[in-house]
C-alpha positions as CSV (number, residue, x, y, z in Angstrom):
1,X,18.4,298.6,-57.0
2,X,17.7,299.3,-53.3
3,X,20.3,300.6,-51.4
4,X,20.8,297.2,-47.9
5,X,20.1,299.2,-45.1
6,X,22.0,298.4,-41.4
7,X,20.6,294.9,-40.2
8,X,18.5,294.2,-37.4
9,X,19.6,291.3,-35.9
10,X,22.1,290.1,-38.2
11,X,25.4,290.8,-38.7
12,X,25.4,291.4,-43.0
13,X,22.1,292.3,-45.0
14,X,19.8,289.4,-46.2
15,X,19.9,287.8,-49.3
16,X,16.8,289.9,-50.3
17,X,18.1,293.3,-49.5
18,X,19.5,294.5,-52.4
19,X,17.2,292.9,-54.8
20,X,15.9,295.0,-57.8
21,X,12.3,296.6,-57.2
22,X,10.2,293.8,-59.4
23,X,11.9,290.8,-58.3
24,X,11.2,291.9,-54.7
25,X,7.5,292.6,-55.6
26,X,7.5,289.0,-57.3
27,X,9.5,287.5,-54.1
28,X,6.6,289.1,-51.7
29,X,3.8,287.7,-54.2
30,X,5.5,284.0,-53.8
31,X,5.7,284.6,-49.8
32,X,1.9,285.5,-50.1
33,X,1.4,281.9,-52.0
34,X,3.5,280.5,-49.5
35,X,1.6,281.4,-46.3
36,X,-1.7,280.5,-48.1
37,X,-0.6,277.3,-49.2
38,X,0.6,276.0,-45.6
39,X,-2.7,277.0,-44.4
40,X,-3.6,273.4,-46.3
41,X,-2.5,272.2,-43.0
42,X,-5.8,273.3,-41.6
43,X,-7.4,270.3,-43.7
44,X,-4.5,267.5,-44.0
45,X,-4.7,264.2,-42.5
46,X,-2.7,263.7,-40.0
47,X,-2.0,260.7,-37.3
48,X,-4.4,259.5,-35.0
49,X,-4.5,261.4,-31.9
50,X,-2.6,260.5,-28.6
51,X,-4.6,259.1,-25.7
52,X,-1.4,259.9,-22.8
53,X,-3.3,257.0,-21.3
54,X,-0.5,254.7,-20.1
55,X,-2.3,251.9,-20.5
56,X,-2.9,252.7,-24.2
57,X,0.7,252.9,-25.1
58,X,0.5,249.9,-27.1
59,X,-1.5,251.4,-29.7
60,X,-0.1,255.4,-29.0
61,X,3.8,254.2,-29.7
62,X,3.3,251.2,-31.6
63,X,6.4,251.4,-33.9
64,X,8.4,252.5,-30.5
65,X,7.9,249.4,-29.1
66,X,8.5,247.6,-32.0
67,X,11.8,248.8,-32.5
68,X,12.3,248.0,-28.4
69,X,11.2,244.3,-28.7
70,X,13.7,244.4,-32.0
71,X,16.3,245.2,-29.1
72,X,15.5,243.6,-26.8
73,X,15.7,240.3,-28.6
74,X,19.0,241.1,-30.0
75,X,20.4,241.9,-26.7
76,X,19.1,238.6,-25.8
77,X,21.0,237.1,-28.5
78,X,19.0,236.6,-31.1
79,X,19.9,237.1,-34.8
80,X,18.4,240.4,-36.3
81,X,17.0,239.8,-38.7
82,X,15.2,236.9,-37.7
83,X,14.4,238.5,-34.5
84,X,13.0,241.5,-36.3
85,X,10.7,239.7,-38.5
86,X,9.1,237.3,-35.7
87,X,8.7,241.0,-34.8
88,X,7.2,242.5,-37.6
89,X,4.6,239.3,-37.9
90,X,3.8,239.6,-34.3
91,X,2.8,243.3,-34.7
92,X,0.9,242.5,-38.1
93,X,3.2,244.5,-40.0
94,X,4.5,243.9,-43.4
95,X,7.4,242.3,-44.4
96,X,8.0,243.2,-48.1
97,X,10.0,244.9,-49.7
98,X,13.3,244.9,-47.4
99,X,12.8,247.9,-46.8
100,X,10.1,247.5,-44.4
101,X,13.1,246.3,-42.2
102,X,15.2,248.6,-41.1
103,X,19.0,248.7,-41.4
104,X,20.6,247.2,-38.0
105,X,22.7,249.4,-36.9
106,X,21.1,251.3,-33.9
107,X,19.3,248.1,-32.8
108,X,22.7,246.3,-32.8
109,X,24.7,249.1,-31.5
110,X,21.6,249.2,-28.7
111,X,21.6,246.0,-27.9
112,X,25.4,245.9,-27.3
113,X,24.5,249.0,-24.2
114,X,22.7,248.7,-21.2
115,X,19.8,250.9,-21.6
116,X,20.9,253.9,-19.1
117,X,23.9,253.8,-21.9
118,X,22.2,254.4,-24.8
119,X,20.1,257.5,-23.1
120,X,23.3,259.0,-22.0
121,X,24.6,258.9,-25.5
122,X,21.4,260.8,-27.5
123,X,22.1,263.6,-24.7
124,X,25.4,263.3,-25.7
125,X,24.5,264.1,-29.8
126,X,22.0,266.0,-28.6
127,X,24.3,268.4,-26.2
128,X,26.7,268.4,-30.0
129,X,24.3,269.6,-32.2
130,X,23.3,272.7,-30.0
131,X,27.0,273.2,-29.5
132,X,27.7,273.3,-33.0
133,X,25.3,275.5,-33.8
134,X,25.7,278.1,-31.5
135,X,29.5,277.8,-32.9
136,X,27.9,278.4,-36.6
137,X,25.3,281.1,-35.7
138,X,27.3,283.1,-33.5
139,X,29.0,285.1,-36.3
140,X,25.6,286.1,-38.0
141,X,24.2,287.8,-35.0
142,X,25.3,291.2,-34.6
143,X,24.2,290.8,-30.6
144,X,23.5,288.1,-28.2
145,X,19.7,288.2,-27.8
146,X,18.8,287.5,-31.6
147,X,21.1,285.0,-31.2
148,X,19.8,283.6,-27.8
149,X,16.2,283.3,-29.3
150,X,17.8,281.2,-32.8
151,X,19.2,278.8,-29.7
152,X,15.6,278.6,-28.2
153,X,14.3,278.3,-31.5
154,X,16.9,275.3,-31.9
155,X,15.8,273.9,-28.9
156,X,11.9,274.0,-30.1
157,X,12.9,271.7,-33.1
158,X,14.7,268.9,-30.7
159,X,11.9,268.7,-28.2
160,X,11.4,265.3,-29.3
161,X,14.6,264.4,-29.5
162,X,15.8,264.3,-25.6
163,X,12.8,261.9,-25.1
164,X,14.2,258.7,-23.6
165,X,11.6,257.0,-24.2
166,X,11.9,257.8,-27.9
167,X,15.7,256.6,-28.2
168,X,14.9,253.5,-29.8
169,X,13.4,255.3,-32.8
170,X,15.6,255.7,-35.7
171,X,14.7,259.1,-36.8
172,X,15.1,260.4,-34.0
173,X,19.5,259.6,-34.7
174,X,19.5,260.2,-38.1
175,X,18.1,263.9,-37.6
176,X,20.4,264.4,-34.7
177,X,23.3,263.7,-37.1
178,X,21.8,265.1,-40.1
179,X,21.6,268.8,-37.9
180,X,25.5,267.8,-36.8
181,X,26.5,267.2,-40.1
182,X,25.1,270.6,-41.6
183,X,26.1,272.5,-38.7
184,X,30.3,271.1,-39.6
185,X,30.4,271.5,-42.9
186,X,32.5,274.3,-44.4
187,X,33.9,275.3,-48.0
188,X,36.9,274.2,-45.9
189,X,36.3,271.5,-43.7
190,X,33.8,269.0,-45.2
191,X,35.2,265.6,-44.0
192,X,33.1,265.5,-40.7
193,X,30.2,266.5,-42.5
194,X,30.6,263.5,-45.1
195,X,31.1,261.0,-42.2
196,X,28.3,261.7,-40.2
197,X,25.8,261.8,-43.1
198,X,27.0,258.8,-43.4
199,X,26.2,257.8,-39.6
200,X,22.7,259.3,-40.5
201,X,21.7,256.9,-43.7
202,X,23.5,253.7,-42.1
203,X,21.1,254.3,-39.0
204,X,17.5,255.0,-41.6
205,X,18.7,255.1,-45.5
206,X,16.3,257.9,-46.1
207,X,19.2,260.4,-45.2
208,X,20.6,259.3,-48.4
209,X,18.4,262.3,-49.4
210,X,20.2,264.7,-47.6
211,X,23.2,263.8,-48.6
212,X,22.5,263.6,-52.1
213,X,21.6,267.1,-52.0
214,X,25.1,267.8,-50.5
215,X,26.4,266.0,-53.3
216,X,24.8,268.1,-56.1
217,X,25.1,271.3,-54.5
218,X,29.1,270.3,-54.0
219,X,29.1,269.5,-57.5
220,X,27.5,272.4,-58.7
221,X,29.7,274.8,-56.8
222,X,33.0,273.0,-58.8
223,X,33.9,271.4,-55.0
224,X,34.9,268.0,-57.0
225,X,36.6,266.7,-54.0
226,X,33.9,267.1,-51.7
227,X,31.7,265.9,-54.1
228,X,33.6,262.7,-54.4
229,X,33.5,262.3,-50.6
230,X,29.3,262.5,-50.3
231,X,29.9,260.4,-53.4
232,X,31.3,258.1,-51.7
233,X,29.4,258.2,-48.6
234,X,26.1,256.8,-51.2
235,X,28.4,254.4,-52.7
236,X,28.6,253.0,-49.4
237,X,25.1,253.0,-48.6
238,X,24.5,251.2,-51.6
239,X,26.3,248.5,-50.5
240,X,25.4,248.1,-47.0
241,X,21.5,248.4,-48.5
242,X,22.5,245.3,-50.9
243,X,23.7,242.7,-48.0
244,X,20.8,244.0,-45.9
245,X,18.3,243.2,-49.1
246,X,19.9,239.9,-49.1
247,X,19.5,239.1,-45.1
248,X,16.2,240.0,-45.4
249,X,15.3,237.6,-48.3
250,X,16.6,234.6,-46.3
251,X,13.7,235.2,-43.7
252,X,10.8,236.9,-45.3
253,X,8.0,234.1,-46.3
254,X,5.8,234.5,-49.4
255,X,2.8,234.6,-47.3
256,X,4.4,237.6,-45.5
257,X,2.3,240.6,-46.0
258,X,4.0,243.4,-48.2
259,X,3.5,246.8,-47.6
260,X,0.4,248.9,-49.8
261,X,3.3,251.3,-50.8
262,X,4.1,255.3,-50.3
263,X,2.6,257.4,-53.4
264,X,0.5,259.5,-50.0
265,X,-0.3,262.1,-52.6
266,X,-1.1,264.4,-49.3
267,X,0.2,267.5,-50.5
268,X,2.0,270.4,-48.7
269,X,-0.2,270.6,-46.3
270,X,0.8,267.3,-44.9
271,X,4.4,268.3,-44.8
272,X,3.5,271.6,-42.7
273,X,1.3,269.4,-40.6
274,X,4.4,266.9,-39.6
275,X,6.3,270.0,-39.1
276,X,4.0,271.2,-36.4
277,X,3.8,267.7,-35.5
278,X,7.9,267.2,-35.1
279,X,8.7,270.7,-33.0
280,X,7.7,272.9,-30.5
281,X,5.0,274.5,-32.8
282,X,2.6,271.2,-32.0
283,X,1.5,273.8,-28.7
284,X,0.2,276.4,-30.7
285,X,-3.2,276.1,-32.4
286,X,-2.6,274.9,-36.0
287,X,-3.6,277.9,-38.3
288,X,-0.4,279.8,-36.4
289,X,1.7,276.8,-36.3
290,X,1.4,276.5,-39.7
291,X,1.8,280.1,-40.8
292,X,5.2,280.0,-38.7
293,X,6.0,276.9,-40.9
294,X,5.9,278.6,-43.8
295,X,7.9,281.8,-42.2
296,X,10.5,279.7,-41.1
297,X,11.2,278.7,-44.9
298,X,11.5,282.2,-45.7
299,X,14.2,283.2,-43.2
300,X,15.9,280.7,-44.0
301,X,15.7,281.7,-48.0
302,X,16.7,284.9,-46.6
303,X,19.4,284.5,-44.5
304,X,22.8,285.0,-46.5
305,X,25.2,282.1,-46.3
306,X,26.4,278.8,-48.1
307,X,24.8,277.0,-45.0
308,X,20.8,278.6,-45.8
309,X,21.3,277.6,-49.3
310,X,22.2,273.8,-48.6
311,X,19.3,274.5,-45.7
312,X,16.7,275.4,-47.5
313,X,17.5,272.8,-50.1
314,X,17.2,269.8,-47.7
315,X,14.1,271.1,-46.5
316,X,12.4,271.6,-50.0
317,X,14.1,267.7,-50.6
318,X,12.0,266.2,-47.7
319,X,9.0,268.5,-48.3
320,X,8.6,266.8,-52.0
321,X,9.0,263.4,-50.0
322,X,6.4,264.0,-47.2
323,X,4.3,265.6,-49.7
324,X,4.3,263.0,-52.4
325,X,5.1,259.8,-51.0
326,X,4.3,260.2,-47.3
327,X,1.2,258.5,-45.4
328,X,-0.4,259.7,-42.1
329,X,1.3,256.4,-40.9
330,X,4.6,257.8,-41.6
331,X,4.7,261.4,-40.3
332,X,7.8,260.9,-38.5
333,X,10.1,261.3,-41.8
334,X,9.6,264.8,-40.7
335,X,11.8,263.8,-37.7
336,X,14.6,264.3,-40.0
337,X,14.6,267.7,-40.5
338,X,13.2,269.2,-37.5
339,X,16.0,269.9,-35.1
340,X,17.2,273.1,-37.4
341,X,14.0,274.3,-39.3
342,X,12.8,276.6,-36.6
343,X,16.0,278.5,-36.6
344,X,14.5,280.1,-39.7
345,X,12.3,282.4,-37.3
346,X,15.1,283.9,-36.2
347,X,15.9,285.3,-39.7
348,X,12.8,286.6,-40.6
349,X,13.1,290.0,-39.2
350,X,15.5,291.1,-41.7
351,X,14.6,289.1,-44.3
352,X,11.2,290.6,-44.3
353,X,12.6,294.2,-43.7
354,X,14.8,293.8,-46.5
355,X,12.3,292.5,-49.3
356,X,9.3,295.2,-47.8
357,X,11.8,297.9,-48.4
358,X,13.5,296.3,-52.0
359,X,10.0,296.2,-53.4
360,X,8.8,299.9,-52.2
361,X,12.0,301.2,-53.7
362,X,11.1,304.2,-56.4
363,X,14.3,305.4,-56.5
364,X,15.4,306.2,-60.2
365,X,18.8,307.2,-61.3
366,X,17.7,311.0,-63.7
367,X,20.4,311.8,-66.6
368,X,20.6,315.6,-67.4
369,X,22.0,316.1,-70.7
370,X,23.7,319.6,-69.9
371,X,24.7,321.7,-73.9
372,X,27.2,324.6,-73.6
């Protein structure tokens, strides 16, 4: 077993760096698979591109202004959900199953600020998350530049999330609350965590898949009363999701069109893509973004805390999701993990280090037999 040697930038060894010499070698073959397989990216569908042409914006942020007419007419004082499908048939989208209607929640809670209001409140989340994780990552840098460049890499992954003009798109809320709620929870402290994962799926119900993977993990740890909390936090879901199917029923027509369904089948490669898509990396040319895509996964596999684990979960979670069941129309599910995946980057230095120096280890322990 290889001795951990002092850490670069962090302030305890990697999870790799004391792994035995042929699970490191087999660790290094699976990062090799890794960066090939995200180089699927190169050839993955992805959303038509953005004209920028202000006149075009009808077509570039469709779903945007869907979701602002949605407000708008609520605010007016219409009822949701008849409001949102005169919508919905207006913009020729479909209308079965419910869940081509989103939960009301933000449009409600929207509709009930002036606009400037609403703006001033994603800052506000926004401005929490990056508090709350500089308060998590501080103790696993050993100095402050590693740790100023995991902030900037933080930053990267909410570059579309301080957009104002993007504050009437639910993802954009349930990510920010998502990164909150991972960035709170402790062994000790897991209450906040449960109640704004909660925030997240009663704002777009496909955070439910965070927080189930909260709720196994929890389980699996023996932390029953935290389980029962994300437990609960589902339960609740489920029956918010039920009187929504029912509102929805009372104004969906059977003429309304329903919606061709979500088995995507676009592989990995389409869930490197979004990434790119979602953060910072969208600037860089796409055989590098996608390469830092897949690096990003590793340092986070490496990094050695309760909080990579749960990370690295999530991410695999909505990886499966995007890759099986996500369309080119629907990219934006990436939107809910991209504030914290770059952070990753920031790990990579030991991590790599570590599992280079594991799997060149030929150190072997010699027993002299000595006869007097």
């Amino acid at each position: 077993m290889a001795r951990p040697q002092t850490p670069l930038w962090l302030t305890a060894p990697s999870r790799f760096a004391a792994l035995k010499r042929p699970t490191a070698q087999i660790m290094l073959a699976l990062l090799a698979i890794l960066l090939v397989a995200s180089m699927a990216a190169l050839v993955s569908p992805g959303p038509p591109p953005v004209s920028h042409d202000p006149a075009q914006r009808a077509d570039d942020e469709a779903d945007v202004i869907l979701y602002e007419t949605i407000v708008a007419g609520v605010r007016g004082g219409g009822d949701y959900y008849a409001v949102t499908a005169q919508a919905l048939r207006t913009g020729n989208y479909p209308l079965r199953p419910f869940v081509t209607f989103r939960l009301p929640t933000l449009a409600t809670l929207q509709a009930a600020m002036p606009p400037i209001g609403t703006v001033i409140l994603l800052y506000v989340l926004a401005a929490a998350v990056m508090l709350a994780w500089f308060i998590r990552l501080r103790p696993a840098f050993a100095r402050a530049p590693p740790l100023a460049i995991a902030m900037v890499l933080l930053g990267g992954g909410m570059m579309a999330f301080v957009q104002p003009e993007l504050a009437s798109f639910h993802e954009i809320w349930a990510g920010l609350l998502i990164a909150l709620s991972l960035a709170l929870r402790r062994s000790d402290r897991w209450v906040e965590a449960v109640a704004f994962g909660l925030i997240a799926m009663l704002i777009r119900e496909t955070a439910a898949l965070y927080v189930g993977i909260m709720l196994v993990l929890a389980f699996a740890e023996g932390r029953r009363r935290e389980a029962i909390g994300w437990g609960i936090a589902l339960l609740a879901l489920a029956v918010v999701v039920g009187v929504h199917a029912h509102a929805v029923s009372l104004v969906v027509r059977p003429i309304d069109p329903a919606s061709p369904g979500w088995a995507g089948m676009l592989g990995f490669g389409f869930f490197v893509k979004t990434m790119s898509l979602s953060t910072a990396l969208n600037l860089a040319p796409t055989w590098l973004a996608a390469l830092l895509v897949a690096l990003t996964l590793f340092g986070w596999a490496g990094w050695n805390d309760e909080l990579a684990l749960r990370a690295v979960a999530v991410f695999a979670a909505y990886a499966v999701l995007l890759s099986l069941f996500g369309r080119t129309d629907t990219f934006y599910w990436g939107l809910m993990i991209a504030p914290t995946i770059l952070v990753g980057l920031a790990f990579v230095p030991d991590a790599l280090r570590d599992l280079i120096a594991a799997a060149r280890d030929k150190r072997r322990i010699i027993v002299t037999r000595m006869v007097r």
